[in-house]
C-alpha positions in Angstrom: 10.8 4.1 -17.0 7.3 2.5 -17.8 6.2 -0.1 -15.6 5.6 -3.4 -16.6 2.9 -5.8 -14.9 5.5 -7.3 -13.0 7.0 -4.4 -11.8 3.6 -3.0 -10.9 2.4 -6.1 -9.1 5.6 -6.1 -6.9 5.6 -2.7 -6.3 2.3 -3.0 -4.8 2.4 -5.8 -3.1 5.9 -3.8 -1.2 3.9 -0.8 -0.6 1.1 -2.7 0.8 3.7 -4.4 3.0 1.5 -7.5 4.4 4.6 -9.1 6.4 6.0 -5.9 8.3 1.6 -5.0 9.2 1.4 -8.1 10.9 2.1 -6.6 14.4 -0.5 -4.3 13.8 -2.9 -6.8 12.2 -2.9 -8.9 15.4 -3.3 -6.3 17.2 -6.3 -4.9 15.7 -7.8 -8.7 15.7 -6.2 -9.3 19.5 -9.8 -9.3 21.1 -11.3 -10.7 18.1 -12.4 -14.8 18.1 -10.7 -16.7 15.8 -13.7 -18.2 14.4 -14.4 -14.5 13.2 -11.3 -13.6 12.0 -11.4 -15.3 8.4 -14.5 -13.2 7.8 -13.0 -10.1 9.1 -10.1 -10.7 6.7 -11.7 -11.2 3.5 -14.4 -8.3 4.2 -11.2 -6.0 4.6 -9.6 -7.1 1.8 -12.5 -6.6 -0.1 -13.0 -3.2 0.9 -9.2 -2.3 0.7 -9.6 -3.8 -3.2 -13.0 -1.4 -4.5 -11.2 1.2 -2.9 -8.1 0.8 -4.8 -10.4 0.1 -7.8 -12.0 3.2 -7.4 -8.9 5.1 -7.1 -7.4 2.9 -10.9 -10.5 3.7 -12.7 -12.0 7.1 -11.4 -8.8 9.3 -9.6 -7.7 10.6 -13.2 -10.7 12.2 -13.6 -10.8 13.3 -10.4 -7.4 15.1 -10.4 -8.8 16.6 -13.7 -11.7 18.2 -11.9 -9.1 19.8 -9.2 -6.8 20.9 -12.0 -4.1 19.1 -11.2 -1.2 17.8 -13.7 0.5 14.3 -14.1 3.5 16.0 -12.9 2.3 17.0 -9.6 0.6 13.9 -9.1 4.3 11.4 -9.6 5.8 14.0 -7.1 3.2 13.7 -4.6 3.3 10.2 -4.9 6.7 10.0 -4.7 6.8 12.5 -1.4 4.7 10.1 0.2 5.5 6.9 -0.8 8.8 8.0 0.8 7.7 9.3 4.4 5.8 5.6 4.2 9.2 4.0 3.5 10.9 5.7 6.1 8.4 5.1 8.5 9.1 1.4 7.8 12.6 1.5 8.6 12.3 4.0 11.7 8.7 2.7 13.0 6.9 4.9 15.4 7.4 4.0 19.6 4.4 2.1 19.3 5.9 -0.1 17.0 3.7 -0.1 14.2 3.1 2.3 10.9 0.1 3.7 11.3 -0.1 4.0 15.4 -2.1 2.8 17.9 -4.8 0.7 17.8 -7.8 0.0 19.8 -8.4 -3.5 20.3 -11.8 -3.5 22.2 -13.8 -3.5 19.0 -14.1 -5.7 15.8 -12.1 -3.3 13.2 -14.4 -2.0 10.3 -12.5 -0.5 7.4 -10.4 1.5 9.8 -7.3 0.8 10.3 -7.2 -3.1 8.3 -8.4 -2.1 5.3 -7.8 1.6 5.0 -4.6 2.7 5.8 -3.0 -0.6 6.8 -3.7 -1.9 3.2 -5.5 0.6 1.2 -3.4 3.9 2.5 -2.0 6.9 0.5 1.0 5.4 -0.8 -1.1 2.9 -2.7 -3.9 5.1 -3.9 -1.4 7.1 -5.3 0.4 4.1 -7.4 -3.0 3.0 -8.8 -3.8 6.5 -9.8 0.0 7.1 -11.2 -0.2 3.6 -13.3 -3.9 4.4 -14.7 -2.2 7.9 -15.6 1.1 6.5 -17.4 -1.0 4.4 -19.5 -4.5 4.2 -19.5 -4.9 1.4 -22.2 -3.3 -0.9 -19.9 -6.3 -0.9 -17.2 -6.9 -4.8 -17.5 -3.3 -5.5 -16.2 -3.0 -2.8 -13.6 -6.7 -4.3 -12.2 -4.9 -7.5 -11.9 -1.5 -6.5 -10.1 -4.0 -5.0 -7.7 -6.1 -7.8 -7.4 -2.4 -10.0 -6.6 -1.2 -7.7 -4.2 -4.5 -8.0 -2.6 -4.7 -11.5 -2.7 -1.3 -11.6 -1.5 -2.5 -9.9 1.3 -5.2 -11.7 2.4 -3.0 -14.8 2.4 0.0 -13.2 4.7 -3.2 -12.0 7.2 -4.7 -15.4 7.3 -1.7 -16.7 8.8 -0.4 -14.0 10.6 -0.7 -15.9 13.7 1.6 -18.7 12.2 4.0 -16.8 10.5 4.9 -14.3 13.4 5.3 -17.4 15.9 8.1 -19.0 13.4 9.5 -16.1 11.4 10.1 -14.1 14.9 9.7 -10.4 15.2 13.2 -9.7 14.6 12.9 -11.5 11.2 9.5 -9.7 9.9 11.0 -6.6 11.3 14.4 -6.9 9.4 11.9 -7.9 5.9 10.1 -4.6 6.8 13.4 -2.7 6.8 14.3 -4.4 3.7 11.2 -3.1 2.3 11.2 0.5 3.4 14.8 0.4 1.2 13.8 -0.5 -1.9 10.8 1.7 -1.5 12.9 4.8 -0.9 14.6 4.1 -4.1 11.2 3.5 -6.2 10.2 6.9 -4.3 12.9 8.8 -5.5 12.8 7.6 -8.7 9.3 8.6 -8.8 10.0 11.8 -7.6 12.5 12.3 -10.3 10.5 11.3 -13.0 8.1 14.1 -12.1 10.2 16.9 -11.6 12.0 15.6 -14.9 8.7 15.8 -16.6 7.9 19.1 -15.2 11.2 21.0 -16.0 10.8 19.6 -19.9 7.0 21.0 -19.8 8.4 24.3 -18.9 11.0 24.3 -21.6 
């Protein structure tokens, strides 16, 4: 199934999964002044958006150079977009996707931007839509400038929307997530292998 914009822009904006981060987003911030934070925020999301731009524009070409087919990249994509699902639905002990953070420091790409925004999971998608249909580029650029966006709003009032959601709600969201990303995952997954058994024959 080709994606539309919508689709695409969703999609994104579930794998970057700005409401179930938020634990980890405070976290990162907790020793952080909050007359810094807004700066802190849109640098990240900033850096989390060329990054994902980079990936759109420039990973084709780069999976060309290592020989690598469209096939292999939908399963990998799919592989790992669904270890990141079911990591949102069983989190780690430390309660958050990616681990661990250290809160004595102001966080500098690592872990805001990339993974907690920008991770492998996403790279992958942008790559994946520039590869299904390259002439679309415009629109794919804009679903990741959305999701972003989207993003940046979520971690602006992170603060606020923790206090009167409640953990158990953006928890329960997050699990809702992780769901519907194992399905796109295995549909992705499925598309590739479908794809690959036709090459062969």
């Amino acid at each position: 199934m080709e994606p539309t914009f919508v689709s695409a822009t969703i999609l994104l904006i579930l794998i970057t999964d700005p409401l179930g981060n938020i634990p980890l987003f405070l976290a990162a911030l907790e020793r952080v002044s909050p007359a810094r934070r807004h700066r802190i925020i849109a640098r990240e999301c900033g850096i989390a958006f060329v990054v994902l731009l980079l990936f759109l524009f420039f990973g084709k070409p780069f999976l060309r150079v290592l020989h690598l087919t469209d096939e292999s990249l939908k399963i990998a994509g799919g592989v790992v977009l669904f270890l990141i699902a079911l990591r949102m639905i069983f989190p780690s002990p430390s309660g958050s996707l990616f681990g661990r953070t250290d809160g004595d420091s102001e966080p500098f790409i690592v872990p805001i931007a990339i993974p907690l925004i920008a991770g492998p999971s996403a790279m992958a998608t942008v790559m994946l839509m520039a590869t299904n249909d390259p002439s679309r580029m415009l629109e794919w650029s804009l679903a990741v400038a959305i999701s972003i966006a989207v993003t940046y709003v979520v971690f602006l009032f992170a603060g606020q929307l923790q206090r009167r959601l409640g953990k158990p709600v953006i928890t329960a969201l997050e699990r809702l997530m992780g769901l519907v990303l194992i399905a796109v995952s295995i549909e992705m997954l499925l598309s590739g292998l479908a794809a690959y058994w036709k090459n062969l024959n």
